[in-house]
C-alpha positions in Angstrom: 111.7 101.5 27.5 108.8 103.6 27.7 106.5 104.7 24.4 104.3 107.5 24.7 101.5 108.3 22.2 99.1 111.4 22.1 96.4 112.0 19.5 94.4 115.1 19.9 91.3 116.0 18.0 89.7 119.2 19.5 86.9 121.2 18.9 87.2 124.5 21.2 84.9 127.5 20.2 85.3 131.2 21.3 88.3 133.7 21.3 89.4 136.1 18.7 90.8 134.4 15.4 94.1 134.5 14.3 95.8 134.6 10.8 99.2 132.0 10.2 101.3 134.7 10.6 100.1 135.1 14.4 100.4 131.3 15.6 101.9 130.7 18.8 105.4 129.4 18.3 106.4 126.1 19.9 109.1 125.8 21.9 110.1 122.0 20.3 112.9 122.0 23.1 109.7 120.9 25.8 109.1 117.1 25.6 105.6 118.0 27.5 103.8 119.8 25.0 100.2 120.2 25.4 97.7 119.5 22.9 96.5 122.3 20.6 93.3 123.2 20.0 91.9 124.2 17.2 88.2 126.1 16.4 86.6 125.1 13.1 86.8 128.3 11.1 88.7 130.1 14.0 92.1 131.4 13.2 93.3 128.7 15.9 93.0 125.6 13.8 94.8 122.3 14.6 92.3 119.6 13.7 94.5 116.8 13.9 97.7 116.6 15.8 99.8 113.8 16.7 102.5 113.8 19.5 104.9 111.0 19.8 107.8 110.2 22.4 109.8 107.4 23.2 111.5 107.3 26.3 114.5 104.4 26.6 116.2 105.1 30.2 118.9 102.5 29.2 121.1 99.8 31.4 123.4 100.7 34.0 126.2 98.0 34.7 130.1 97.7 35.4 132.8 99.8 33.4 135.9 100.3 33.4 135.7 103.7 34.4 132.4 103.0 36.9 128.8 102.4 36.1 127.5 103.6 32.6 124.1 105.1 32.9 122.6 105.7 28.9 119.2 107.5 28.3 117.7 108.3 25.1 114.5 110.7 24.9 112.6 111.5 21.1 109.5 113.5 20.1 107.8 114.2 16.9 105.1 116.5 16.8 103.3 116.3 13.5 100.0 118.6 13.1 97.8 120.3 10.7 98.1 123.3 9.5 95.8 126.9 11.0 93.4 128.5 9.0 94.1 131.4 7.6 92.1 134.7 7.1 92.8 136.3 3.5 92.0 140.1 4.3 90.5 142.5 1.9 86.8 141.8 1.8 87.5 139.5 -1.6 85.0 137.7 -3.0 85.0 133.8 -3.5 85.4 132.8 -7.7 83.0 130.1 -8.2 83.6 126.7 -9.1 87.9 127.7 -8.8 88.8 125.6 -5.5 91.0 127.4 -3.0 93.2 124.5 -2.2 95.9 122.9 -4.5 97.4 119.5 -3.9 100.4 118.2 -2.5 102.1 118.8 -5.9 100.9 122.1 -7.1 102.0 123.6 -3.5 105.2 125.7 -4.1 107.1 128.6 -1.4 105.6 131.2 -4.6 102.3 129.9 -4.4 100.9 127.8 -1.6 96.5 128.4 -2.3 95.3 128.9 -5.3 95.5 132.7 -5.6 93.0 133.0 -8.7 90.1 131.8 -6.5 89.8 135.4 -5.2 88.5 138.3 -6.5 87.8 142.4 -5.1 85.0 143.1 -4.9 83.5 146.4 -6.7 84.0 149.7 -4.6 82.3 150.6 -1.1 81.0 146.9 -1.4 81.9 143.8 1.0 83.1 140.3 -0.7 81.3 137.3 0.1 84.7 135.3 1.6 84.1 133.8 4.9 86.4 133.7 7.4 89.8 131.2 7.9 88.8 129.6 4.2 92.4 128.9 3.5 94.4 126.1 5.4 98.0 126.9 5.9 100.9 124.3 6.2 101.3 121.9 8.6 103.9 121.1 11.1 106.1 117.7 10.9 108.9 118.1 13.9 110.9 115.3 15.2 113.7 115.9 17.8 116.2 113.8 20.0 118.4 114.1 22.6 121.2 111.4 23.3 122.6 111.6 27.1 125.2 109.2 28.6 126.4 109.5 32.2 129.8 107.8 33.2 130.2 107.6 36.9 133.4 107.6 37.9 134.2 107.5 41.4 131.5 108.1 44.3 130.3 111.6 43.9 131.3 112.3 40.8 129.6 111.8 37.6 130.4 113.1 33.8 127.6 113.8 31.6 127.8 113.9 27.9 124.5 115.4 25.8 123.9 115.8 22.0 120.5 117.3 21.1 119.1 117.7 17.5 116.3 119.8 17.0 114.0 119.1 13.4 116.7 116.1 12.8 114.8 115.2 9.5 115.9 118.9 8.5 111.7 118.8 7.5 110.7 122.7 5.7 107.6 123.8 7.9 106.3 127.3 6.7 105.2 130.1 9.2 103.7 133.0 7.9 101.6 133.2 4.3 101.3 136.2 2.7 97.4 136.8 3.1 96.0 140.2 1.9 95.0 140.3 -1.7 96.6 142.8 -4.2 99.6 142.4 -2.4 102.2 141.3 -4.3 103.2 138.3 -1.6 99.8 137.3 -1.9 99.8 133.3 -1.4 103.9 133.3 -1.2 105.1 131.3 1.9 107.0 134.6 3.5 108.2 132.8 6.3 109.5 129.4 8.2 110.6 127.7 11.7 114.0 126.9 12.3 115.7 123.8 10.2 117.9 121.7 11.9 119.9 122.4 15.0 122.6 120.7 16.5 124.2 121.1 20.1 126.2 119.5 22.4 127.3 119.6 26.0 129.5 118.4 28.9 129.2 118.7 32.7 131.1 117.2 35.6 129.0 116.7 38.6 130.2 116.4 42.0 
């Protein structure tokens, strides 16, 4: 068996911003997924990420049919979320935070919308940049494969692959520019769970 654990905690500065709506999507079907940077109030903002995989290449011994080769490859990817950039030139409501908790968090209303305000005509808002953290990322896939060799030269290879097994909801995009009505409303998410399976004859 082989275990393989990756923590990243990155700092990387420079390079254009970008909103939720814009993040690079992962292709979860690549066990070697590099580690994501992130850039303090940049748009690119990962600041903790975890990568697990565990590797168990199995036993190969007599069978009836042949030797019986078994492998079993999982990977969770689990991440913070990017920060996002509410456009608009709002200002900041003082003393109203712009996060909610775990629980107040909802598809219709994932920051706390109230803590913005326009500002008055031909006049800029005092809102920094990337103030709002968007969701996270919670992935965990496997792939079952199981080889049965049955002469010399010839091999049968059986595969099931699940993609998001835990069928976990991560949200994409979030609905950023103020005044709009899908202001704060999760607009968007990544695939749920995927399920496939395959055959080939080698020889």
């Amino acid at each position: 068996m082989e275990l393989l654990d990756d923590y990243a905690y990155q700092n990387v500065r420079g390079g254009p911003g970008r909103a939720a709506g814009d993040r690079d999507r992962l292709d979860r079907r690549d066990l070697r997924l590099g580690r994501l940077a992130h850039g303090g109030a940049r748009g690119r903002d990962h600041p903790d990420q975890l990568l697990y995989v565990d590797v168990d290449h199995g036993v190969r011994g007599r069978h009836a049919l042949g030797r019986l080769g078994e492998q079993r490859v999982a990977a969770q990817l689990a991440a913070t979320g990017r920060r996002i950039w509410v456009t608009g030139l709002p200002n900041a409501v003082l003393g109203t935070p712009v996060q909610l908790s775990g629980s107040q968090q909802s598809t219709s209303e994932w920051f706390n919308t109230a803590a913005f305000a326009a500002p008055p005509n031909f006049t800029f808002g005092n809102l920094g940049r990337n103030t709002v953290i968007g969701p996270g990322l919670v992935n965990l896939d496997l792939v079952l494969v199981k080889t049965f060799y049955i002469r010399e030269g010839l091999r049968l290879e059986l595969r099931a692959e699940a993609f998001n097994i835990a069928n976990h909801p991560n949200y994409s995009v979030i609905g950023r520019i103020l005044n709009d009505p899908t202001f704060g409303r999760v607009l968007s998410q990544l695939d749920p769970r995927q399920l496939q399976f395959g055959a080939k004859v080698v020889f």
